[in-house]
N, C-alpha and C positions, 0 to 999 in steps of 0.2 A: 449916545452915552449920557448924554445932558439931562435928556429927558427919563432916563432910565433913573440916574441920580436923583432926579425932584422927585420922581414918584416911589421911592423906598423914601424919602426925607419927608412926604407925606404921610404915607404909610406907619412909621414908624412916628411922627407925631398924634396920629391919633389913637396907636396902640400905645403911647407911654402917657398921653394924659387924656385919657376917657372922662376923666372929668369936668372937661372942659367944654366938651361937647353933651354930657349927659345933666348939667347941672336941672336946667330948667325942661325937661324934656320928659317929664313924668305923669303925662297927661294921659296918653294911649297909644296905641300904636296902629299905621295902617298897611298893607300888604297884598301883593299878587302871587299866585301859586300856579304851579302843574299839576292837573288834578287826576288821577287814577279811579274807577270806580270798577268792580267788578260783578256783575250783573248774574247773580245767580241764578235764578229759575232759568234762564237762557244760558247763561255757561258764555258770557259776551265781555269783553274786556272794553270799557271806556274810554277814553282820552279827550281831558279839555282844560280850559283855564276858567281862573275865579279869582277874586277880591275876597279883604275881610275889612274887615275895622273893629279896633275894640278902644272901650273907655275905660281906664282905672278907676276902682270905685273903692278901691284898698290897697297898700302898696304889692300887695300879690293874688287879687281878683281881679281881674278883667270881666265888662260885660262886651261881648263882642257880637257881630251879626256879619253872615259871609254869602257870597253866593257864587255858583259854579254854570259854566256850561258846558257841557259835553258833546262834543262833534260826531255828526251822523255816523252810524256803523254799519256800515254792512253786513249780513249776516243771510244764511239758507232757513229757509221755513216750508213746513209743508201744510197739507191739507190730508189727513190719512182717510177722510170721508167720502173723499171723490173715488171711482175706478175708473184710470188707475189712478192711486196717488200723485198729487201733484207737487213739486217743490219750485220755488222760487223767492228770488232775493227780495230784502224787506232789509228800509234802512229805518235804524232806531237810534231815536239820544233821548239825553235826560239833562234836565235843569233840575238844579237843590237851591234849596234857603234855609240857612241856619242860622238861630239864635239862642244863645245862652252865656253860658258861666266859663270860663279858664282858670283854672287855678294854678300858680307855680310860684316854684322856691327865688330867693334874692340872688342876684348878678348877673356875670356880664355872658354865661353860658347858664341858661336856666331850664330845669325839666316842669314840666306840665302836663295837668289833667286839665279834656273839657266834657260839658255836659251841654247837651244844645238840643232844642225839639224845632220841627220846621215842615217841610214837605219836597216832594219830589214828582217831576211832573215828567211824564213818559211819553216821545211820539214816536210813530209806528207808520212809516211814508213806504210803500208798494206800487212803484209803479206801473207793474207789470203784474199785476196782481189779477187769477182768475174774480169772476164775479161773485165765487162761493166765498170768497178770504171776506172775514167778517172785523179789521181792522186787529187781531189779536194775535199776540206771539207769547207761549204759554201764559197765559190771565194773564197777561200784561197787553192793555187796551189803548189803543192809541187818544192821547187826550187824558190819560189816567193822571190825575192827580193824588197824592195818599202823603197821610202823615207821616213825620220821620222821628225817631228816637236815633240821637248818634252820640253813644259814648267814645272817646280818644284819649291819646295824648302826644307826646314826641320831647322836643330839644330844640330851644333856640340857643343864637348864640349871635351877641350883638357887640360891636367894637365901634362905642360913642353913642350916633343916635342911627346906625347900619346894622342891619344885622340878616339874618337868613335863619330859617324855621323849616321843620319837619314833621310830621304828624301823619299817624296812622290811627284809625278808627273802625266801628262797626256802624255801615248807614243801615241800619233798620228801619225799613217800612212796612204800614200794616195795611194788608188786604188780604182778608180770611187767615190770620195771624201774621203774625210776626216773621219775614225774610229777612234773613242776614249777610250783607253783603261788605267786602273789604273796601276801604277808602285811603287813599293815603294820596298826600299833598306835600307839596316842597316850593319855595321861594323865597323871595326878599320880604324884608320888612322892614320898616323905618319908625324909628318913635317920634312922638312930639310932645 
């Protein structure tokens, strides 16, 4: 019960004076997320973790620079050139690097736009792969690297120099146009 008491008497000190804790602490903020990525041209659902860090350069612009990894996925792939066609498993992830711009409104719960350009790097592991699989699961080539356009935005919401962020975006990358594909991210963040 003790310990129950100090941690509402915590709690509740730093929800009644956030100022106390945000005075000097308007430097930038840094962060871990869960990262979601959903892989159109395949129709394949991501899952992995990433960092960001950003630097105020304005009391409501951040420049920030983030990056993600996403864990192997399993997924069926064929070969419709063979007879007869062949299908077999083919794991694929992807690594992002983003940099750019955040913009958001003043306080302790804040909404935000970002704008960020970067790249996305694609692998493409077959271990069981006949000798006709040419490393490719629809134009996506294992070792493909391509640039990224990725507009977002979401809702933090920070109590002192703690806080927790959300964010949903479009990772667009270009190879023989523009693929658009949904992102969205969630964790901690801490200012400093």
């Amino acid at each position: 019960m003790r310990k129950l008491a100090l941690l509402l008497l915590l709690v509740s000190t730093m929800v009644a004076s956030p100022a106390l804790f945000a005075q000097d602490r308007d430097r930038g903020e840094v962060g871990a997320f869960f990262d979601y990525l959903r892989i159109d041209p395949i129709n394949l659902n991501q899952y992995g973790i990433g960092g960001r860090i950003g630097f105020n350069v304005h009391p409501s612009i951040q420049l920030e620079a983030e990056g993600a990894y996403d864990f192997r996925r399993s997924t069926t792939t064929n070969i419709p050139t063979t007879i007869p066609p062949t299908t077999f498993q083919a794991n694929f992830r992807t690594t992002t690097g983003l940099f750019g711009l955040k913009v958001h409104t003043p306080g302790a719960v804040r909404i935000f736009g970002v704008a960020k350009g970067g790249f996305v790097n694609f692998s493409v592991v077959t271990p069981n792969a006949p000798a006709t699989f040419n490393g490719t699961i629809s134009n996506i080539t294992d070792g493909d690297t391509h640039p990224v356009f990725y507009p977002g935005g979401g809702v933090e919401a920070f109590i002192g120099w703690f806080g927790v962020r959300a964010e949903v975006g479009d990772l667009m990358y270009f190879q023989d146009g523009a693929h658009n594909n949904v992102r969205v991210t969630f964790g901690p963040q801490i200012r400093f």
